[in-house]
N, C-alpha and C positions, 0 to 999 in steps of 0.2 A: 413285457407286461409283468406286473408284480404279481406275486403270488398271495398277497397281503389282500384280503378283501376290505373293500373300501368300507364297509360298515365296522372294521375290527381295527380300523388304522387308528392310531392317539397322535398326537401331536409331538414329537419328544423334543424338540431345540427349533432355531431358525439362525441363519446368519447373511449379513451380507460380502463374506469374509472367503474367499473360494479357497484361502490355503487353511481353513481350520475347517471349511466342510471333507478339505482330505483328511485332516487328521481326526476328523469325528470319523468318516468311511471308513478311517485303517482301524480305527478300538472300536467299532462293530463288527467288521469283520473279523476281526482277533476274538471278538466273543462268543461268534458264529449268531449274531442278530440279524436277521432280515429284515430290509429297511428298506422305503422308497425314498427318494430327493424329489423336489417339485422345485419348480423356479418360476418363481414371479416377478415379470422385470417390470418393474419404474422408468416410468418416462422423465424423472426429476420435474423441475418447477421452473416457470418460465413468467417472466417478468416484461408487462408492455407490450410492445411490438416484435416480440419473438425470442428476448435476449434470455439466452440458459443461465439459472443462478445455482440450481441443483443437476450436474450429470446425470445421465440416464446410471440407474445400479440392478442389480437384479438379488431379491433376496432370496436364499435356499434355503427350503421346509424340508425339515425329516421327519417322515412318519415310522413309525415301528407296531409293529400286533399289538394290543393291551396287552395280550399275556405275556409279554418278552418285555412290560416296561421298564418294568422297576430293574432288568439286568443292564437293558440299554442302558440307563440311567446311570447305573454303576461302571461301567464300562467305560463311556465318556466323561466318567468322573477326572477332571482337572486340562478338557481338554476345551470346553465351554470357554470363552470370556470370562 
């Protein structure tokens, strides 16, 4: 359980990318930001009689304090897309 109260959480990034939500986790930890991950998986898109056009993906939200944004920010600077 986060320590981040869900009324003070901002929205800081999302991806669907699992090797760049490591490298967002490593330069907030490096910056000592506490941060929660949420994952919202997709069931992709499905065409007629069942046939999958779009894989299932899951995309990952990181939340950070507001008051820690603007560091979060700077922190994963260059590590976003």
């Amino acid at each position: 359980m986060s320590s981040i109260p869900f009324s003070a959480r901002r929205r800081l990034c999302s991806t669907f990318n699992a090797q760049e939500i490591g490298q967002i986790r490593a330069a907030l930890q490096g910056a000592g930001v506490e941060f929660v991950i949420q994952q919202d998986r997709q069931n992709g898109s499905f065409f007629g009689i069942g046939l999958q056009l779009v894989p299932p993906s899951v995309e990952y939200i990181i939340y950070v304090h507001e008051d820690d944004f603007e560091l979060a920010e700077s922190a994963i600077q260059g590590t976003v897309g």
